[in-house]
LOPA-725924 format. One record per residue (C-alpha): residue in three letters; x, y, z. Coordinates in steps of 0.1 Angstrom, whole numbers, plus 5000, padded with zeros to 4 digits. Example, Ala and Ser with C-alpha at 12.3 -4.5 7.8 and 13.67 -1.06 7.14 Angstrom:
BEGIN
ALA512349555078
SER513749895071
This chain:
BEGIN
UNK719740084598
UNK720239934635
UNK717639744651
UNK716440024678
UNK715740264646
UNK714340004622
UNK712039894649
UNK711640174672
UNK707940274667
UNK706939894677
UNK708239974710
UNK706040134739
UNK707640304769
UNK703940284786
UNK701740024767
UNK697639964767
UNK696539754798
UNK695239444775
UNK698839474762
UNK700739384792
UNK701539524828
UNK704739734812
UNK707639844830
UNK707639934871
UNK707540284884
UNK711140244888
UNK712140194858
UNK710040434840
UNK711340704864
UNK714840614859
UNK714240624817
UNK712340984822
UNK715541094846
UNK717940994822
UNK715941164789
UNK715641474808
UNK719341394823
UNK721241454786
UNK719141714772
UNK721141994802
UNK724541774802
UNK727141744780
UNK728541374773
UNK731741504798
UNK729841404825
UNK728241004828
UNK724940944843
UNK724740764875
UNK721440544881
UNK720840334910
UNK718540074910
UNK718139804939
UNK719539454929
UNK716439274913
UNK714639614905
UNK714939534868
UNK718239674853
UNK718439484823
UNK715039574809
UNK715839964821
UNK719039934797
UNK716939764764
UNK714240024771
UNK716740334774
UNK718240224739
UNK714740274723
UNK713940634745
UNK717340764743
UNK717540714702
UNK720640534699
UNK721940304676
UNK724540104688
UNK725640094716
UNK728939894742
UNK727739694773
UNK730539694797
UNK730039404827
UNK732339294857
UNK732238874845
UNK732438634821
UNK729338464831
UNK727238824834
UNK728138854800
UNK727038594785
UNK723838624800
UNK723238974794
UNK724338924755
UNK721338604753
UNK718838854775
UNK719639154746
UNK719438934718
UNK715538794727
UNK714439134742
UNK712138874760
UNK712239084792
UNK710739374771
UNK707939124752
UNK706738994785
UNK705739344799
UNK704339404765
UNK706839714754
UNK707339484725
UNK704839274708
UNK705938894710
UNK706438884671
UNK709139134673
UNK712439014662
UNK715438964685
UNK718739174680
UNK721739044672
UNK724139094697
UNK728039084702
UNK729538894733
UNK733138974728
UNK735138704742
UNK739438784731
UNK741039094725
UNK740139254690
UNK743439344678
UNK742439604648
UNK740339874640
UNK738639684606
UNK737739384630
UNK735539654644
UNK734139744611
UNK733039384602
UNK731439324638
UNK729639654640
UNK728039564605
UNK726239294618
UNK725639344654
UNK723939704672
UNK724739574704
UNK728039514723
UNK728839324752
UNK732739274768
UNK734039254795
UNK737139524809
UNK739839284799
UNK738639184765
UNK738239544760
UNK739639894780
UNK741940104763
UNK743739994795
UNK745739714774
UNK747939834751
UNK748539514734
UNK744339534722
UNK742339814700
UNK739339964716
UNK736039994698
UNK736440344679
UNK734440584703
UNK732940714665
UNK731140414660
UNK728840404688
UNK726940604704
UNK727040484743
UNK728640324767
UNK726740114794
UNK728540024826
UNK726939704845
UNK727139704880
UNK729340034879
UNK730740064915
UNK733939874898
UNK734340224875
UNK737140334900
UNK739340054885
UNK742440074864
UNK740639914837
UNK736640034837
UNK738240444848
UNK740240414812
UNK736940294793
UNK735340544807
UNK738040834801
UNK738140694764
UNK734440704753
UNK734141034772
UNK732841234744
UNK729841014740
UNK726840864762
UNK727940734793
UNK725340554818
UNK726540354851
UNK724240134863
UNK724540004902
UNK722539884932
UNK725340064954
UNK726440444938
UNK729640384967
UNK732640194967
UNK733639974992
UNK737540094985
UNK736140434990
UNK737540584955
UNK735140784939
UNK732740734903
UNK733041014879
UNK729741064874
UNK726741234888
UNK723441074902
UNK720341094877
UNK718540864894
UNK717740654927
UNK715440384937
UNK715440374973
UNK715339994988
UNK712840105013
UNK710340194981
UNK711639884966
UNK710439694999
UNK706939804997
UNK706539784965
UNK707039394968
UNK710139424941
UNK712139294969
UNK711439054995
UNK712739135033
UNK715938925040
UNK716338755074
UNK720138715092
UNK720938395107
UNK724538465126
UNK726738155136
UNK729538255156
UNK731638025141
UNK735238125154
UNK738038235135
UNK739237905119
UNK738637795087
UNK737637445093
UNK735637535120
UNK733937825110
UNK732937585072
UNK731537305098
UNK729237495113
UNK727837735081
UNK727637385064
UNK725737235090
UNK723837615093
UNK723537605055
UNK721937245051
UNK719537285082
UNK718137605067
UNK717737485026
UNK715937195040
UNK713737345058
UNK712937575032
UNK712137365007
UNK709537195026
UNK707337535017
UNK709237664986
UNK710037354973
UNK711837524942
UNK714237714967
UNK718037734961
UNK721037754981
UNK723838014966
UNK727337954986
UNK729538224982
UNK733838204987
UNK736638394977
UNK739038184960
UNK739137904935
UNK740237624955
UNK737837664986
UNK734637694962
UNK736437304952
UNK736637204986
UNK733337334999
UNK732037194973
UNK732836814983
UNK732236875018
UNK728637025012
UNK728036674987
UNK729536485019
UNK727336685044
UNK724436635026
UNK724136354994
UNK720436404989
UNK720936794982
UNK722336864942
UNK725437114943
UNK726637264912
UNK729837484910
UNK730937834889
UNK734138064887
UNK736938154859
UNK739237854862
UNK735837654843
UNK734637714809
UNK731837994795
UNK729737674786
UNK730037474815
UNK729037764841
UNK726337884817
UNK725237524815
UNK724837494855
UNK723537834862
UNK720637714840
UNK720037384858
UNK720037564896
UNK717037794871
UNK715537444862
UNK715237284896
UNK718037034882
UNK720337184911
UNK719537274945
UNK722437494954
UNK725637674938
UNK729037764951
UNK730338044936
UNK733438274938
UNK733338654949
UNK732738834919
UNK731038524899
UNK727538624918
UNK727338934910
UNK724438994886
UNK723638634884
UNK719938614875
UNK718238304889
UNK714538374904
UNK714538084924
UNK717238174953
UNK716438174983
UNK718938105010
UNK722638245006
UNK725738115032
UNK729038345031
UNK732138145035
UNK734038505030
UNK731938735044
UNK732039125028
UNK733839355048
UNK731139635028
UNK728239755027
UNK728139814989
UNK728939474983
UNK726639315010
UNK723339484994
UNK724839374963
UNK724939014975
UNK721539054988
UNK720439084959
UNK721338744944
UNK717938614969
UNK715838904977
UNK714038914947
UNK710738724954
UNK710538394940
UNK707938224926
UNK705937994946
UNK707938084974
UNK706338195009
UNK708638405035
UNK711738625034
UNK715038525023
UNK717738405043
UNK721238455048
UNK723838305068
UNK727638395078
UNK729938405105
UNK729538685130
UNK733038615142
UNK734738695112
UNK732939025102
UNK734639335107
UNK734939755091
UNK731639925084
UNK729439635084
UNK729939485118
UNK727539685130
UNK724539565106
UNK725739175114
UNK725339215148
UNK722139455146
UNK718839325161
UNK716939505140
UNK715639375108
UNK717639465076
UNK714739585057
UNK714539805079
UNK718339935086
UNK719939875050
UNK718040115031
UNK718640385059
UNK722340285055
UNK721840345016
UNK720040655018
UNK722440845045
UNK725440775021
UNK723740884989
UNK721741245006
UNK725141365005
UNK727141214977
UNK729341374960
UNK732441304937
UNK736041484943
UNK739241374928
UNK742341644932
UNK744341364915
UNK747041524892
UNK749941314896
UNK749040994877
UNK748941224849
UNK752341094829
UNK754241474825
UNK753641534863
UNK757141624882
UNK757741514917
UNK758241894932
UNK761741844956
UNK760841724989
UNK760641965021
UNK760141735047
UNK758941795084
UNK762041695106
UNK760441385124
UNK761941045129
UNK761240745147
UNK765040585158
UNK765540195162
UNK768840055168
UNK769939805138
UNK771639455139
UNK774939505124
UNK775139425087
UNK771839555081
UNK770639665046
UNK767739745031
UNK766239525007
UNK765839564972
UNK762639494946
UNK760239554970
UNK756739594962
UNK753339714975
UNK750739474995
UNK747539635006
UNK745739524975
UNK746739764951
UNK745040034966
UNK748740174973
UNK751140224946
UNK754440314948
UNK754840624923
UNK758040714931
UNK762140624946
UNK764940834949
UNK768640744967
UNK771340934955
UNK773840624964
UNK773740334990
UNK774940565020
UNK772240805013
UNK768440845027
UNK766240635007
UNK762740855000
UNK759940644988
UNK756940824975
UNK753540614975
UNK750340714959
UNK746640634973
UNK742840734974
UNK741940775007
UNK738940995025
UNK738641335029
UNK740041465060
UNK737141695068
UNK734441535052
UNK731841265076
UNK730941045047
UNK733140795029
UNK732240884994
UNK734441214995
UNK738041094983
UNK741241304974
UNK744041134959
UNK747441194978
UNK751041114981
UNK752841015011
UNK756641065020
UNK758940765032
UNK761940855044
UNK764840585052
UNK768140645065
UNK770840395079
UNK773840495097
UNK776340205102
UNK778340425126
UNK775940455152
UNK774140135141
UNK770940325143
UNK767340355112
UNK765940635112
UNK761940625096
UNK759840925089
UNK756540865075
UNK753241085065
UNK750640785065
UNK751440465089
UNK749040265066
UNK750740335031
UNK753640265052
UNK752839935057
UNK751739825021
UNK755439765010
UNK757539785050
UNK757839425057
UNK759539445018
UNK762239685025
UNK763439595060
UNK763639235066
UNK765639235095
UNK764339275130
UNK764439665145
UNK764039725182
UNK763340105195
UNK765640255211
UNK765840285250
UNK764040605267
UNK767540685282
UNK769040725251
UNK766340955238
UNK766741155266
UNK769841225260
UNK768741445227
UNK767341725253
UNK769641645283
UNK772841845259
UNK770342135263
UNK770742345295
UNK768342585293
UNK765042635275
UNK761442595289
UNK758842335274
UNK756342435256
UNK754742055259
UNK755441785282
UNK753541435283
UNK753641205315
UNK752540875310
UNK751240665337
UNK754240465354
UNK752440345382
UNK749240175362
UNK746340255348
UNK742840225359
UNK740040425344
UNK740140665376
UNK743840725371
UNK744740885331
UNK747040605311
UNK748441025299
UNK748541375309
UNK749541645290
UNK750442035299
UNK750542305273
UNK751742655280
UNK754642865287
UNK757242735307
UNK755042425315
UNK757742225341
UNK757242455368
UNK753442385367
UNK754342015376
UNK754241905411
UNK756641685423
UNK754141455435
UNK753441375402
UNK756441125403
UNK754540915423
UNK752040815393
UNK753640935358
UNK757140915340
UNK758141125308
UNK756041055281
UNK756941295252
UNK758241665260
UNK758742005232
UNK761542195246
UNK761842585228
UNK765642615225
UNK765342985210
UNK762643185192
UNK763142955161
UNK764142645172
UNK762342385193
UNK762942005194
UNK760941745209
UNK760841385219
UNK758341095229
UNK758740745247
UNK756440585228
UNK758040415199
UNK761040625200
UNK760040915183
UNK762241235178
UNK760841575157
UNK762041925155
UNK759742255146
UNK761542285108
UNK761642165072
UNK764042115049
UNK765441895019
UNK765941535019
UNK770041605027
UNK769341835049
UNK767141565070
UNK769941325066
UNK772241545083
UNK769541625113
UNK769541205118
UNK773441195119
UNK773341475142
UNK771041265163
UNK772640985161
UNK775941205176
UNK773941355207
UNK772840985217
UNK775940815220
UNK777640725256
UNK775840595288
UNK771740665287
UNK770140955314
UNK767840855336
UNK765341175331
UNK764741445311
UNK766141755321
UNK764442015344
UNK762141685351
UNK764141475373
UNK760941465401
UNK759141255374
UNK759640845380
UNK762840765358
UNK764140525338
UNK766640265327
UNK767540075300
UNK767539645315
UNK768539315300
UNK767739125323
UNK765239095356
UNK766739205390
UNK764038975406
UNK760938765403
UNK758139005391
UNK754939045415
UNK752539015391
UNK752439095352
UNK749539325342
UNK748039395305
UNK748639655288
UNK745139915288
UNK745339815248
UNK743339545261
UNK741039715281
UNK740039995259
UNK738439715231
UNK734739655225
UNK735139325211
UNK737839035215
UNK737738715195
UNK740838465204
UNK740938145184
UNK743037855202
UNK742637565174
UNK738937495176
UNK738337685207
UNK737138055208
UNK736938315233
UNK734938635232
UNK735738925251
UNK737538685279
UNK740638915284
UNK743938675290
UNK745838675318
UNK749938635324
UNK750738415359
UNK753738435371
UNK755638125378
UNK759038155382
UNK762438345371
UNK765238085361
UNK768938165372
UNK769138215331
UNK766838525340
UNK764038425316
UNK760738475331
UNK758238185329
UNK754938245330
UNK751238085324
UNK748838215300
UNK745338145309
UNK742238255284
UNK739038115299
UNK739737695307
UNK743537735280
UNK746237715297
UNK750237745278
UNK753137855289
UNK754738215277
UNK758038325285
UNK759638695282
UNK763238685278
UNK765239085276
UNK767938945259
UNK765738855225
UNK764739065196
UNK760938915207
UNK760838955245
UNK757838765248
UNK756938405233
UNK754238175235
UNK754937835239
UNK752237675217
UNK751837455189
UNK750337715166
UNK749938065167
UNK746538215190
UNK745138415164
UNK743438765179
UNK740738985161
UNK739839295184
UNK737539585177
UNK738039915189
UNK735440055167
UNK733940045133
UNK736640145117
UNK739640055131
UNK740039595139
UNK743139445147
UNK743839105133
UNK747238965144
UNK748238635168
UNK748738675208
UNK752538655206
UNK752738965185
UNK750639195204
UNK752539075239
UNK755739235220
UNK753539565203
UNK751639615240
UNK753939425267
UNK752539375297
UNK753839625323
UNK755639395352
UNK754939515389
UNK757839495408
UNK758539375446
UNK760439755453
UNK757339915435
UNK758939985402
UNK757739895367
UNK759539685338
UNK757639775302
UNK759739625275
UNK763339665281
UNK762439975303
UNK762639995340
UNK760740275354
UNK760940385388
UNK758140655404
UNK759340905427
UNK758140725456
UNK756840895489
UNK754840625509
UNK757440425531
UNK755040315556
UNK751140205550
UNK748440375571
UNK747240135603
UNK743640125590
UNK744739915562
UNK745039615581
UNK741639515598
UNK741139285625
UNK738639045616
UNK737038695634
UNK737338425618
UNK736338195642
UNK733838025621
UNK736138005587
UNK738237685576
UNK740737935566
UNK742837685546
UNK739437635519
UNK738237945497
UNK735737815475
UNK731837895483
UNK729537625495
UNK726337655499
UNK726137325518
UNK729137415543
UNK728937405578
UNK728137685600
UNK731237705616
UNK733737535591
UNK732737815562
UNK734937885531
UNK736738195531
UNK734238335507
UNK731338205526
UNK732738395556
UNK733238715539
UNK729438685525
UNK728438705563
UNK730638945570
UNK728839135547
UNK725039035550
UNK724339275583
UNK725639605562
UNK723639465531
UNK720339625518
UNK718639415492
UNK716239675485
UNK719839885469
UNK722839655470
UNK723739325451
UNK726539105458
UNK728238955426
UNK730338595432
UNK732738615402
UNK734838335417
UNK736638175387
UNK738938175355
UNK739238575345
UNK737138705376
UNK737339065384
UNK737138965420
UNK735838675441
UNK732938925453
UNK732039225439
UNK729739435463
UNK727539695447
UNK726539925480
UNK723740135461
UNK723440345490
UNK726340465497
UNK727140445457
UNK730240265469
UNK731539965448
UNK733939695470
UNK735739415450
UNK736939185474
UNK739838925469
UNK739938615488
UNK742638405492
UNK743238095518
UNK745538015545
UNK748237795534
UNK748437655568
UNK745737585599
UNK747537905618
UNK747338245604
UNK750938385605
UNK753038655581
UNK753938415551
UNK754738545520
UNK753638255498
UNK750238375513
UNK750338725497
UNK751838625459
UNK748338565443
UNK746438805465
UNK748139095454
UNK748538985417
UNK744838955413
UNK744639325434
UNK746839485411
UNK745139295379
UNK742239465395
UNK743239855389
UNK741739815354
UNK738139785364
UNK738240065392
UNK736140365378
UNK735740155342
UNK732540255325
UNK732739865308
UNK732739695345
UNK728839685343
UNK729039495309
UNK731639265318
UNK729539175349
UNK726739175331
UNK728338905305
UNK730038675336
UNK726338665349
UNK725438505320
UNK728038245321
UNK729838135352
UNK729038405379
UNK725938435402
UNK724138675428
UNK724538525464
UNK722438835474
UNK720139055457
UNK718239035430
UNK718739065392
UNK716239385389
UNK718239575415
UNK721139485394
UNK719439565362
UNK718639885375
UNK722339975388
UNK723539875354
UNK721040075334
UNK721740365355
UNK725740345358
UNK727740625355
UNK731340535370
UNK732340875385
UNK728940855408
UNK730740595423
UNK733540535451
UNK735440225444
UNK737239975473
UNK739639725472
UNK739539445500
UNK742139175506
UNK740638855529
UNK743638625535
UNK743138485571
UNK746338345567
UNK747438665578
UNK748138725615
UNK746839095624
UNK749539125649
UNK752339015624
UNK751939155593
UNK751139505603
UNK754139535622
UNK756539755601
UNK759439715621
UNK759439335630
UNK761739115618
UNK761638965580
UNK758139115576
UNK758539075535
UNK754339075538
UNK754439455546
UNK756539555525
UNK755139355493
UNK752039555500
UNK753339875497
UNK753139845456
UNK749739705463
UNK748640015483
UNK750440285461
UNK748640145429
UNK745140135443
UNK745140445458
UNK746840595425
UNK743440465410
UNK741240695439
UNK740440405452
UNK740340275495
UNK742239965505
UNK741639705529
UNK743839405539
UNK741539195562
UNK743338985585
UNK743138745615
């Protein structure tokens, strides 16, 4: 007879008062759910409980096994050190005694902590004879490994999964597939994956954390953010020295308080280990993960429980259901990308310890946190009160969708019929692709399936993944899919074509199979697909900006209809080139191309050969010289193929990539930069026609190069690489070094005759101004200016002012303090030297100063170079909704008001709204003689004709210009 019959009427679900204070609400509700849960369910489907971390699990499982009538039953838990505890908490039944549910002179139970593989089924037999409880761990256990045999599903009567968001694994998903005829509960703090797969298994039960809160089960948990930077060293320094300050403090009023100090690998728990001893010798660190032995870990999680210890570094996984009352403050030297496993974290110190006064504490770096839980590390809320509303949204509606049918083993790959779409790079000769390739992304995609009929043929790689539902707005819907890869090289034409379904399956095993370096093809050779087709309207046709964008002018524009090119103007040359185009060639047939990454599709399907032969008949159409234009489109600005630079670039402008992100972390060595946006100076163009250039972020300065002839056109000359990390959103963060975005987003190069060079393409607008409007240049006194100093000085003399200083009293008698402000961003990564907020008028004026390189104004081209760089760098911010936030960061930093005051400001900010404004552009350079440089048609006048770029960008943007002159 097992031990929960041969004892089960000592045991009390609800005992007398005098007996003890029994179990909490929560886990009586979760026993009731799960009684009432199997008596409509068959054993197909599992139960799902979730409790909050600290809620009391472990006395919910011993209880369940008396209520639920079973006899013997398997524990299933994610670690070796969980195990072991959970097999010494079953075997006293202490937890149940000190509620009273037991009465102290009830026996213990022996229980099983399996600890190798059993190999045979009469192994089994002999354990299950002495022991009623079983406790393993996925690898000592799942029906997973071959080599091992299971526990006979017969001879129990559940299955318990511990911690149960790991369910969707290889190993846990075949335990539970096995014992799927019996009892099956999961038990979690988070019912949702952080990998997004789904549990098989519906919800029974759920204790909010916002219940548990105010039910004093759990103790509130206060965030202490360092932004620490992206290094390693650095960011360790300062959550050390973060770390330290905090436990110390604590201690003075919990004195039993503990430290938990959480890593992801091995050998950093090591070294953080010695430098947290070196940091501080009075403090006691201790130290668990898998490379030590069951004894040793169990012997040091008990002396952090003793006081012996005062802190414990641990490894990822290793926390995870660690019971030990006494933590307090937790420091993350890998912080969880997750929200599943960040509450289950929490709950290593939110339980309230005894003899401790105030909330918990954690600590991590703010810098290195990205996905779904940015937003929470950053939040200035409390996260009592956010993280059970983040819990509670996910679970209200839950649900659990697999159309997985291909993992099954008898499933046939149907033949492929493949949308014709490829992207087209030209190959090195000698290319090949590589061989024994695997997968990188973490498992979460597998490759299922290859087929190549022989070494000249298209290579189709199938891969298999989980990833969200399409149409669903919550992360716990999941449908497992297969992606196409399709990979063909033609030696003849020296050309790859790629076709993919998912980019991000794409890049789990890419970097594998083609080793060499690909570059896109050139536009003009794309072109040349449509150009053999001489008649047919477009259906589609995309014009990207050419000119520059600025958040008044679109980066894109798109027309959709019948016949679309006739609804283009021709002034639309000035601003926009081709950007992608769908030609109908007939009733049936319609092909399409697009600039951007040299993409090429048709509207049709068909086999993997009959693909092949669509990419060799590509490959035919874009041999010979490159067009300049798409056909029917030749008003649009066109383009070239270049390998080298005609001439020395005006100014090199970012790509709007950067523009368009929320956050922007760079990490120089020990240095890091938030949101400061870099900029590329142009220095000088060697006779070798490589382009030098200085990189400036904030006070670092390198050197960076672009060179056409190179696979890399851009290069950073620096010791080590700048590392990036950039947020667009929530979801999608780019991690990746400086150098390597310059190549993915290359700056766009203004040229001196107005065009464009983006990569190795030369775009040229259809341009129309050839002479610049008289108001442009204003006559302006500069009587009281030293026109050869720009700076601003408050302690200048009257009539000796700084070019700045004269431009603020040019200003003042048009100024209204009561609407306007006027913003001195002079400095590294200004938007202007002044930025003039006009509040009624609703006009915005950034104005660029620049002094006289001599003591007489005159028409000198040396005096226009960095003017009109910093007034084309400037486009970006006309119109931009984020030019109140930048200003409002600056403020906070370097910049100042030198009129105004910060409530006016504060209320223009509030208030913004872009498109309510007018935006203008002035250029102060007294260096510049009135009479001179507005004279078209005198002599050498390369000032005039410089500007004409200048002017056609701005006023591209909807912005005014103004070039302020002596």
């Amino acid at each position: 007879m097992s031990y929960f019959e041969q004892h089960g009427s000592k045991f009390k679900l609800q005992p007398e008062k005098n007996e003890g204070n029994g179990l909490r609400k929560c886990q009586l509700g979760a026993v009731w759910a799960l009684k009432s849960f199997f008596t409509t369910t068959n054993h197909e489907i599992s139960a799902l409980v979730s409790l909050p971390t600290g809620a009391g699990k472990t006395a919910l499982m011993m209880a369940a096994c008396f209520e639920l009538g079973l006899r013997k039953i398997l524990i299933v838990v994610p670690s070796k050190i969980l195990r072991q505890q959970l097999c010494m908490q079953f075997s006293s039944l202490q937890i149940l005694k000190d509620v009273g549910c037991l009465p102290d002179g009830a026996p213990g139970l022996k229980a099983k902590e399996i600890s190798k593989r059993i190999k045979h089924k009469e192994e089994w037999v002999e354990i299950l004879k002495e022991y009623d409880v079983i406790v393993a761990h996925p690898n000592s256990i799942s029906p997973y490994y071959k080599e091992l045999c299971p526990l006979p599903a017969n001879s129990i009567d559940a299955v318990f999964m511990d911690e149960a968001h790991h369910e969707p694994a290889t190993t846990w998903n075949a335990i539970n597939d096995y014992y799927r005829t019996i009892k099956r509960i999961f038990f979690t703090a988070t019912p949702f994956r952080r990998d997004r797969k789904r549990m098989q298994a519906k919800l029974a039960y759920h204790y909010p954390l916002e219940i548990a809160l105010q039910d004093n089960i759990l103790r509130p948990v206060v965030f202490k953010g360092s932004a620490a930077g992206l290094t390693a060293d650095q960011s360790d320094d300062a959550l050390i020295h973060s770390a330290i300050e905090t436990i110390l403090e604590e201690l003075k009023t919990s004195p039993n308080a503990a430290l938990l100090i959480r890593t992801d690998e091995v050998v950093k728990a090591e070294n953080l280990l010695e430098k947290y001893q070196q940091a501080e010798p009075t403090l006691k660190f201790g130290i668990v993960h898998s490379k030590k032995s069951d004894a040793n870990n169990a012997q040091t999680i008990q002396s952090l429980r003793d006081g012996k210890l005062n802190a414990l570094v641990c490894v990822g996984i290793a926390s995870e259901g660690l019971d030990i009352p006494n933590l307090k403050v937790a420091v993350l030297h890998a912080t969880p990308r997750s929200i599943p496993y960040t509450i289950q974290f929490l709950g290593r110190i939110s339980r309230p310890g005894k003899d401790q006064k105030g909330s918990a504490i954690l600590i991590a770096n703010t810098d290195e946190v990205k996905g779904q839980v940015s937003r929470l590390y950053r939040s200035d809320q409390a996260w009592d009160i956010i993280i059970p509303g983040i819990i509670d949204k996910q679970l209200k509606t839950a649900r659990h969708y697999s159309s997985a049918q291909w993992r099954q083993n008898d499933f046939e790959f149907p033949e492929l019929n493949v949308f014709f779409s490829v992207l087209v790079y030209q190959a090195p000769s000698g290319f090949q692709f590589a061989s024994g390739f695997e997968t990188q992304i973490n498992g979460e995609v597998e490759i299922v399936h290859t087929q190549q009929e022989n070494p000249d043929s298209a290579l189709a790689i199938i891969t298999g993944s989980l990833k969200p539902l399409d149409w669903s707005s919550r992360i716990l819907f999941t449908e497992d899919v297969l992606d196409v890869h399709l990979f063909y090289h033609n030696p003849t034409y020296q050309l790859v074509f790629e076709l993919t379904t998912s980019e991000k399956a794409l890049r789990a095993f890419r970097s594998k199979l083609i080793t060499s370096t690909l570059k896109p093809i050139p536009y003009g050779r794309l072109f040349k697909v449509l150009s053999i087709f001489k008649s047919g309207d477009y259906i589609m046709v995309g014009m990207k900006n050419a000119v520059g964008t600025g958040a008044s002018q679109p980066a894109y524009k798109t027309l959709i209809g019948t016949a679309v090119q006739s609804s283009i103007r021709a002034s639309e040359g000035r601003t926009f080139g081709a950007g992608h185009a769908l030609l109908r060639l007939d009733e049936d047939n319609a092909w399409g191309i697009a600039t951007k990454r040299g993409r090429i599709w048709a509207m049709r399907r068909g086999s993997l050969s009959e693909w092949q032969d669509w990419c060799d008949e590509l490959g035919n159409l874009m041999q010979g010289p490159p067009t300049q234009s798409i056909p029917n489109l030749g008003f649009l600005a066109t383009t070239r193929p270049v390998s080298a630079l005609p001439s020395k670039p005006m100014a090199a402008i970012l790509d709007d990539w950067f523009f368009r992100l929320s956050t922007l972390i760079i990490q120089v060595e020990n240095d890091t930069f938030r949101n400061v946006l870099p900029i590329v100076k142009i220095d000088n163009l060697t006779a070798q026609k490589i382009l030098e250039c200085t990189l400036e972020i904030d006070s670092f300065k390198c050197q960076v190069t672009m060179d056409l002839t190179q696979d890399r056109i851009w290069k950073i000359i620096h010791t080590t690489p700048i590392a990036v990390r950039a947020d667009h959103h929530e979801q999608q963060v780019t991690e990746d070094n400086l150098e390597q975005l310059l190549n993915d987003y290359p700056p766009t190069l203004v040229m001196q005759e107005g065009n464009v060079i983006i990569g190795n393409n030369e775009i040229t607008p259809n341009r129309q101004i050839e002479s610049l409007p008289s108001a442009l240049w204003v006559k302006e006194d500069w009587s009281n200016c030293k026109i050869t100093k720009e700076r601003y000085d408050n302690a200048a003399p009257a009539n000796q002012l700084p070019v700045i200083n004269a431009v603020v009293e040019k200003i003042k008698p048009k100024f209204n303090p009561a609407t306007d402000v006027l913003v001195l961003d002079d400095g590294s990564h200004e938007i202007s030297d002044l930025v003039w907020f006009d509040g009624t008028n609703k006009i915005i004026t950034f104005v660029h100063c620049k002094p006289s390189s001599k003591d007489t104004p005159g028409c000198r081209v040396k005096d226009s170079d960095i003017l009109f760089a910093q007034a084309l760098r400037c486009v970006n911010w006309i119109s931009s909704t984020q030019l109140l936030n930048q200003l409002n960061t600056r403020l906070t930093q370097k910049s100042n008001l030198v009129l105004g005051t910060k409530k006016v400001f504060y209320d223009i900010r509030d208030d913004f709204a872009a498109n309510a404004w007018k935006f203008r552009v002035v250029l102060a350079q007294p260096g510049f003689d009135h009479n001179k440089t507005s004279k078209q048609n005198r002599k050498n006048n390369n000032v005039y004709e410089l500007a004409i770029p200048v002017y056609e960008r701005i006023i591209s943007c909807g912005a005014e210009m103004e070039i302020w002159c002596y």
